[in-house]
Each structure stands twice: as structure tokens, then as C-alpha cells.
N, C-alpha and C positions, 0 to 999 in steps of 0.2 A: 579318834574321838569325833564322834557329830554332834555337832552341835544345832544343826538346823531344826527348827521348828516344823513338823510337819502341818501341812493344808488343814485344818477342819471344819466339819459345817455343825451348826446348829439346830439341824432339822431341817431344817424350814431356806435351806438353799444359802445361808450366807455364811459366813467365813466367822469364827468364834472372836471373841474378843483378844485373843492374842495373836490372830493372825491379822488381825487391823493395826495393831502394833506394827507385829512385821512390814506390811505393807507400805503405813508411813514412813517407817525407816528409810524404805528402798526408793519412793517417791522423795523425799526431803534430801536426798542423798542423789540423785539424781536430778532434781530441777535446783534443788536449795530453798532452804526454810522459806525465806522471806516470797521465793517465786512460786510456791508451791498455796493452791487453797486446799480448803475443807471440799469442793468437790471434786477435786485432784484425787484427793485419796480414795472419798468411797468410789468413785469411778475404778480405783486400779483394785479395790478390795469387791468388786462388785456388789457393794450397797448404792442404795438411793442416798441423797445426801441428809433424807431425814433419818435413814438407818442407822445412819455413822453417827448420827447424835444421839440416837440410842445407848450406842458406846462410851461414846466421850463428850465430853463439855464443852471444852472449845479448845482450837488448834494448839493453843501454848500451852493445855494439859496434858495433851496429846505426845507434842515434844518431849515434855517432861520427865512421862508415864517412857516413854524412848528410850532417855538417858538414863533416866533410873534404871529399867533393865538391861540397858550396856553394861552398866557398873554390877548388877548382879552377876550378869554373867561372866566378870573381870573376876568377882568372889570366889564363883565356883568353879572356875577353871582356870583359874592363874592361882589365886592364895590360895585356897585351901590346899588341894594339891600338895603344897608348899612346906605345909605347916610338920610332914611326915619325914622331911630329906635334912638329916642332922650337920651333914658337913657344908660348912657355908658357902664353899665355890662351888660345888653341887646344886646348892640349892641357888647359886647366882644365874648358873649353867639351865637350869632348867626353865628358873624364871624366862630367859630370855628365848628359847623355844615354845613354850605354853602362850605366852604374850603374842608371838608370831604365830603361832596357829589359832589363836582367836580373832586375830585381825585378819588372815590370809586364807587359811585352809579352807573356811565355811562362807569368807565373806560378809561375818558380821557386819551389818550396818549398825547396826545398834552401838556399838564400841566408835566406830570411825565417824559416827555424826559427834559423838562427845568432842572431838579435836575443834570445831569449827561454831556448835550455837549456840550452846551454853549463854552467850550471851545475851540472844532476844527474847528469855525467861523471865518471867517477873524479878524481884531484888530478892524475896523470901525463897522461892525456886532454884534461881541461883544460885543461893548462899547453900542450898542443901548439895544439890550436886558438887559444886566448887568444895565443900567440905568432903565430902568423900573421895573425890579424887585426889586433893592435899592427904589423905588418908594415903591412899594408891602410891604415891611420891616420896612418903615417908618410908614406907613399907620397903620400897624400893632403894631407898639411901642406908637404912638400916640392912639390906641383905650386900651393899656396895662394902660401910664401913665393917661391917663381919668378915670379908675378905681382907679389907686392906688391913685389919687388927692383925690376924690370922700371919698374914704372910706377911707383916712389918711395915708397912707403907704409910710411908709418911706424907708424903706430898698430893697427898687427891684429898680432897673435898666431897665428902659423900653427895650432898645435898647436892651439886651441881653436877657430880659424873651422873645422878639418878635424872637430873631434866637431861640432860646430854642423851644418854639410855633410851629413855620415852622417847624423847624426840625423835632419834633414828628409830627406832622401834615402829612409833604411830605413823610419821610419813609416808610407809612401806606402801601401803595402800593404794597411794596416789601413781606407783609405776607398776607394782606386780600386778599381773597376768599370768590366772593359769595355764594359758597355752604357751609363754616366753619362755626364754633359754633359759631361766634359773627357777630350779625348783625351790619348793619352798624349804626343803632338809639342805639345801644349798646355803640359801640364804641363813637360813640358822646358823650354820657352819661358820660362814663368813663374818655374821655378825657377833657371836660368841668370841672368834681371834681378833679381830678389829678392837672389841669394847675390852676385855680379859687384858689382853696383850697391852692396850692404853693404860690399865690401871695398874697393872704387874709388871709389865715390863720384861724382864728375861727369867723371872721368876714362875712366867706362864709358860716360855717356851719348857724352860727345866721339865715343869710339872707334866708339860705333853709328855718329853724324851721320858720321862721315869712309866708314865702311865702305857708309853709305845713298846719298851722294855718288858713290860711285866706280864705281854702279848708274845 
């Protein structure tokens, strides 16, 4: 799956309005919101700084316009996906690889700024992102409690195994390196038995041994 955006221009030598997107991503994300200006970015977008407001309005729309399309692209490569895979450990299974390769494989910035500025948004801004993502959260507690239903589990708390999830999930970011010892089908691996294994118990080991079996 690729997910990157390729470069494009507008004729007239500048970079289209989605690739200024981009661009702040990767500037906001490397200085940080607060340290980063409006001539920060048309500098790395190669616009003049009256160019970039061609584009956009002002910095905290810019942010916004970011995170908004993180969470798009959360839709269309983690849920939707999703919505095809009937058995719910499957579908637990996969959630948890699609999520690590939207964060990892392409290097989304757009996804991994959501974790940290959400809050220097206006209240109205906020409250739209902040909404969607408790969206994301739920989605995710509902694909936890369809397992533990399934396989009788009494004692987890979907809502909290699902930040528990996110949490190790979205942190990923801050150590992986495509060039390190661990791939990213590594990491999937790793974190599928950690998280699986936490909520099931020996009822995940069982289900490997019958699924190694039938191999």
C-alpha cells in the first residue's frame, strides 16, 4: 500500500494545494507547531510567503486542514478496509497491522501530528477533531469487546484495552526507523501477541496452536 502523495505543480512552478499540506505536516512535525511560522513552511513548500496565503488563511487553518486529513486517511486505510473482515479476531488482527502501516510504512505525518496539537486549535476546531477521533476509539473498543464477547472474556474493559492499543500503536513513531533492526511485519507480529495475548490469555496461544495445525 502507498500511501504518499506525490509532488505536483500547478503550472506555474509551485507545489498544488495538497502538497502544502504535506509539507506542513513534515515542517510542524519536525520544528513543532508552536516553533514553526507561516514562512517556515512556504520556504520548505517553495512558495513566497504571499503564495502560501494564496493557499490558506492562517497557520491554525492550516493545522487543522493537517489533522483533518490524518483522520481521512485513518478512514480509508484502517476502517474501511475493516468494514469487509467478518470474524472479529481478524478483524482485531488486522486493525492492528493497517494502523502500523499508516503510521510506519509511509511515515505519515499527517496521523502522528494528531497525537501532540490538537490542542493549540481553536475550542470549535478542536471539538471537531477531538470528535472524530473519540470516533476512532470507539471503533476500536467495539472491534476489542467483539473478541472478548466471542471468546468469553470477562475481565477486560474494552474502552480502556482500546486507549491501552492506541497508545502502544501511535507512540511507535517516536523510536521506529526504517533502517533499525525491526521491521515493520516484525513489529506487527510483536504487537498483535503482546496486545491478543493480554486480552485472551491462553485462549490466543490455543487459537495460534489450532491455526499452526491446520498448516
Amino acid at each position: 500500500m502507498n500511501l504518499k502523495r506525490t509532488k505536483k505543480s500547478n503550472g506555474n512552478g509551485h507545489f498544488t494545494r495538497d502538497r502544502v499540506f504535506e509539507v506542513a505536516a513534515e515542517v510542524f512535525h519536525r520544528k513543532g507547531y508552536d516553533n514553526t511560522s507561516m514562512s517556515d513552511v512556504a520556504t520548505a513548500a517553495g512558495l513566497t510567503k504571499a503564495g502560501l496565503y494564496h493557499h490558506v488563511a492562517s497557520k491554525e487553518s492550516l493545522l487543522y486542514t493537517v489533522l483533518d486529513s490524518g483522520l481521512d486517511m485513518t478512514d480509508s486505510h484502517v476502517v474501511k478496509p475493516l468494514e469487509g473482515i467478518t470474524d472479529p479476531l481478524d478483524r482485531l488482527k488486522t486493525m492492528i497491522d493497517l494502523h502500523l502501516r499508516l503510521v510506519l510504512e509511509e511515515r505519515n505525518l499527517e496521523v502522528t501530528g494528531l497525537l501532540h496539537e490538537c490542542k493549540t486549535l481553536s475550542i470549535n476546531d478542536r471539538g471537531r477533531i477531538n470528535r472524530r477521533k473519540k470516533e476512532y476509539v470507539r471503533m476500536t473498543a467495539k472491534l476489542i469487546a467483539d473478541v472478548t464477547r466471542k471468546y468469553r472474556v470477562k475481565d477486560v474493559n474494552p474502552k480502556l484495552a482500546a486507549f491501552a492499543l492506541l497508545g502502544m500503536l501511535n507512540w511507535t513513531y517516536q523510536w521506529y526507523t526504517a533502517s533499525g533492526s525491526n521491521s515493520r511485519e516484525e513489529i506487527v507480529k510483536h504487537f498483535q501477541r503482546i496486545f491478543l495475548q493480554g486480552i485472551l490469555g491462553n485462549t490466543w496461544v490455543e487459537q495460534n496452536a489450532v491455526k499452526a495445525a491446520g498448516h
